[in-house]
ROGUVEX-497321 format. One record per residue (C-alpha): x, z, y. Coordinates in steps of 0.2 Angstrom, whole numbers, plus 5000, padded with zeros to 4 digits. Layout:
N
atom c1: X	c3: Z	c2: Y
...
This chain:
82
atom c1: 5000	c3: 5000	c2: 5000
atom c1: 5007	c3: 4996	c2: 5017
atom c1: 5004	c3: 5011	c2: 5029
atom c1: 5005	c3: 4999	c2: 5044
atom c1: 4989	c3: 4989	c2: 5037
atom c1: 4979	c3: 5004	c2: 5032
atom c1: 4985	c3: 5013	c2: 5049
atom c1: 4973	c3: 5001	c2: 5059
atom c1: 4956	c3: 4998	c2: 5057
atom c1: 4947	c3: 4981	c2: 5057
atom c1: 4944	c3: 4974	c2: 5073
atom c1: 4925	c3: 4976	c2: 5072
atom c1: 4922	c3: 4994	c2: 5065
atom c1: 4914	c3: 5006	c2: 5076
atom c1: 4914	c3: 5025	c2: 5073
atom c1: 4897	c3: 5023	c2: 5067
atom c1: 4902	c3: 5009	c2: 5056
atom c1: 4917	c3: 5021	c2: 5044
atom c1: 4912	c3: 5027	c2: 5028
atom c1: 4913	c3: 5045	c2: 5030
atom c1: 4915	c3: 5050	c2: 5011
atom c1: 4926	c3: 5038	c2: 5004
atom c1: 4937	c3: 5042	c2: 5021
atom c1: 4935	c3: 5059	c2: 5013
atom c1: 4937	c3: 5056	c2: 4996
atom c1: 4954	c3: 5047	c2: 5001
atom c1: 4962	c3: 5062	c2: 5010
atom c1: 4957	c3: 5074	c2: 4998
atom c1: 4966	c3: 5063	c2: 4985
atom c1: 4982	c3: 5063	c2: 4993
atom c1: 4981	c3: 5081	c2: 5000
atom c1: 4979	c3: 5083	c2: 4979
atom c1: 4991	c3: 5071	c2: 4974
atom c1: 5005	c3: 5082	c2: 4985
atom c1: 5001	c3: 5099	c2: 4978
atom c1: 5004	c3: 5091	c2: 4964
atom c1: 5020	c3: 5083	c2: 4969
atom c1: 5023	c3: 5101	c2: 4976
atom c1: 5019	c3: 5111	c2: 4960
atom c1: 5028	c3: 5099	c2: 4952
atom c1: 5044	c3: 5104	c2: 4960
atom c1: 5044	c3: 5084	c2: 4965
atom c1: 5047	c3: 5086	c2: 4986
atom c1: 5054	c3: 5068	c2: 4989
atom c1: 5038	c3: 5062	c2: 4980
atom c1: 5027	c3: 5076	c2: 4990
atom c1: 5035	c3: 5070	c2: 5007
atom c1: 5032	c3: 5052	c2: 5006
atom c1: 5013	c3: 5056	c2: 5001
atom c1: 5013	c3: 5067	c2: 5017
atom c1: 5019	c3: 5051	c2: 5025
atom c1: 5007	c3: 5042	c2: 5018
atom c1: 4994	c3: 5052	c2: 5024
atom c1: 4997	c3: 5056	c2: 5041
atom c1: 5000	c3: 5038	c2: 5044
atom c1: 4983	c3: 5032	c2: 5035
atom c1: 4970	c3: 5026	c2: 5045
atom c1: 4957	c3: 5040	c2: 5034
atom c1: 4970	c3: 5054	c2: 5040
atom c1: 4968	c3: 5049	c2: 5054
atom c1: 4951	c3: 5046	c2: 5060
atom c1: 4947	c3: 5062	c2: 5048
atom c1: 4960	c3: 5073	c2: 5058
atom c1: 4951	c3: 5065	c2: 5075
atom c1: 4931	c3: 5071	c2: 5068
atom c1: 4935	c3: 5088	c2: 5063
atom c1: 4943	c3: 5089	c2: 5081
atom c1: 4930	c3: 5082	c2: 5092
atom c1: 4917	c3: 5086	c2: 5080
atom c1: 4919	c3: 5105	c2: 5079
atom c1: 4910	c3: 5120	c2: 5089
atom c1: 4925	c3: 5124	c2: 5102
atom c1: 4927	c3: 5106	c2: 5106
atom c1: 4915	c3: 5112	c2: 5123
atom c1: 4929	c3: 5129	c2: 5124
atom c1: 4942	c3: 5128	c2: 5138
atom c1: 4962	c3: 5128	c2: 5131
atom c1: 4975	c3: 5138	c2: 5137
atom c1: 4976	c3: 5127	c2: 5153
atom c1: 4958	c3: 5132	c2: 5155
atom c1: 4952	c3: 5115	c2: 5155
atom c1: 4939	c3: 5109	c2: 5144
């Protein structure tokens, strides 16, 4: 799998359009496949499936949901700015 190619998503997808639970299902695949890289005592394998995943388009657009999608989303920061 090139991670350039799945960072991206298709020109025409809208936020609306991405299919939630196989975005899902993906992440928690590879967050599985390196604690079993981990447990394994394999850490080159574990850190190019961290690679993988931070650099996937489902990482990505996952890690961008539960951020804007969560309940202190409307809370200020530290700068006091929300």
């Amino acid at each position: 799998m090139n991670a350039a190619a799945s960072a991206c998503a298709h020109s025409g997808t809208s936020w609306d359009g991405i299919d939630w639970i196989a975005v899902q299902r993906r992440v928690k695949g590879l967050q599985a496949r390196i604690v079993k890289a981990v447990q394994d005592g394999r850490h080159n394998k574990a850190r190019a499936l961290q690679w993988l995943l931070t650099h996937s388009f489902s990482g990505k657009a996952l890690a961008v949901k539960r951020v804007s999608e969560n309940k202190g989303k409307n809370t200020p920061g530290v700068d006091k700015v929300t």
